[in-house]
C-alpha positions in Angstrom: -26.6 219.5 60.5 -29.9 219.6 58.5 -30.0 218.9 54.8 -31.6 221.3 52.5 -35.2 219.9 53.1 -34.7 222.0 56.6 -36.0 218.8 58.4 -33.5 217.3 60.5 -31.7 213.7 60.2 -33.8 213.1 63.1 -37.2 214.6 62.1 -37.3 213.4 58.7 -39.0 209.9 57.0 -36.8 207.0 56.3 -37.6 208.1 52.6 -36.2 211.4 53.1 -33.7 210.2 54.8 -33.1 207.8 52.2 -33.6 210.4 49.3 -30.6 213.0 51.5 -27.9 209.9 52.1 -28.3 209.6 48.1 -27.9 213.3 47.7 -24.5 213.0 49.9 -23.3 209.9 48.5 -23.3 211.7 44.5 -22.0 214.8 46.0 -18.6 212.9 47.1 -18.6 210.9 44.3 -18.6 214.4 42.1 -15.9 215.3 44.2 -13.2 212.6 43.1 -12.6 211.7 40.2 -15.7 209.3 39.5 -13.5 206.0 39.7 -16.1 203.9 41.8 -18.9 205.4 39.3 -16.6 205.2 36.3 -16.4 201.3 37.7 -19.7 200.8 38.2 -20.6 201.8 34.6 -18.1 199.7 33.1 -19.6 196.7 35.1 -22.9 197.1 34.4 -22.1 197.9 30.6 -20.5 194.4 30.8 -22.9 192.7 32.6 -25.1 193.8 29.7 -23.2 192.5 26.8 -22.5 189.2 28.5 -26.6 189.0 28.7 -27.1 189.8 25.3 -24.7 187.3 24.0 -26.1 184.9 26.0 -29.6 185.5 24.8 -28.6 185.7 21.2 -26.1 182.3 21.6 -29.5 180.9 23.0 -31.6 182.2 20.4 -29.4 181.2 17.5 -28.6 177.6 19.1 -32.7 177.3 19.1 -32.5 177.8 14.9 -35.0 175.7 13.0 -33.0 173.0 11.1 -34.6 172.8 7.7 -35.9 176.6 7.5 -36.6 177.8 4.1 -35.6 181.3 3.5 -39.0 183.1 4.5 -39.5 181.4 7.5 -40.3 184.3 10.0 -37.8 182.6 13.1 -34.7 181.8 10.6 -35.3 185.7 9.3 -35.6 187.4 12.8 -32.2 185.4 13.6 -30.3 186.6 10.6 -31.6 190.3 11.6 -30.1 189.8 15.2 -27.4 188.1 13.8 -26.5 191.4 11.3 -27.6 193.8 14.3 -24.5 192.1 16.7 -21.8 192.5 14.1 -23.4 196.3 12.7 -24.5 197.8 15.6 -24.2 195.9 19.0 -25.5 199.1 21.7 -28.7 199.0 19.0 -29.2 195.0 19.9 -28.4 196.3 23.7 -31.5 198.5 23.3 -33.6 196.2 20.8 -33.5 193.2 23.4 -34.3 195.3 26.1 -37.4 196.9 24.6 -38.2 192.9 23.6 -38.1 192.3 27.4 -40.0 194.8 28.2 -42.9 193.8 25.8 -42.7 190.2 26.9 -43.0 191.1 30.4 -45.9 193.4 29.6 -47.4 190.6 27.2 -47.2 187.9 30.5 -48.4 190.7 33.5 -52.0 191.1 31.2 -52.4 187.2 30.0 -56.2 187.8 28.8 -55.9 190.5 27.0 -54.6 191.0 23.2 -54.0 187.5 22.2 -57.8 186.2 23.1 -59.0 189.5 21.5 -57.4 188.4 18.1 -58.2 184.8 18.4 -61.9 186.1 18.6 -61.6 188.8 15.5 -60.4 185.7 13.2 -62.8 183.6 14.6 -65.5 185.9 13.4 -63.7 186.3 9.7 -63.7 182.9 9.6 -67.7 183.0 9.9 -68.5 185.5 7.9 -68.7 184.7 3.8 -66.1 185.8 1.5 -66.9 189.5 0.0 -67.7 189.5 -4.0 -68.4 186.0 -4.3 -70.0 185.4 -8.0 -71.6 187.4 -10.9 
């Protein structure tokens, strides 16, 4: 039996072969009534709560002590803190794109950060526009 590549089981790559056991493996789980997909989802939408409330007990435990009411870490906490109790699929989403930025902050380590240390080096240099009269 050949899948609809027209390559045989035999002829084809282990990525095609991959790629068709995939292909088979939705087209029974269309055929039933989902349960072991319907189970899957429900795990992994778990799994991600549990990981958010983790991140955000971890956050919140880390709360400066003595933080006026403009300091920028006590004001990003009460954000998440109104996000989990308002809208907790949008902090699902929010903490994921955070991740994501993070991770793409520590795969290029000498690139943004040194670039903006250098610009307010050089404002620091330069004198202060309209000085006197």
């Amino acid at each position: 039996m050949s899948d609809t590549t027209g390559v045989g089981p035999e002829d084809a790559s282990p990525l095609a072969a991959l790629l068709a056991h995939i292909r088979e493996q939705s087209r029974r789980g269309e055929g039933d009534d989902g349960g072991a997909q319907q189970e899957l989802d429900y795990f992994r939408a778990t799994w991600a709560r549990l990981g958010v409330e983790r991140k955000v007990s971890r956050a919140l435990a880390q709360a400066p002590q003595n933080a006026g009411p403009l300091n920028s870490h006590f004001l990003v906490l009460q954000a998440v803190k109104q996000m989990r109790t308002i809208s907790p699929g949008y902090l699902e989403h929010f903490l994921s794109w955070i991740d994501t930025l993070l991770w793409l902050e520590q795969a290029d380590p000498g690139g943004r950060p040194a670039q903006k240390a250098a610009a307010r080096a050089e404002r620091k240099r330069k004198p202060a526009r309209g000085g006197g009269g």
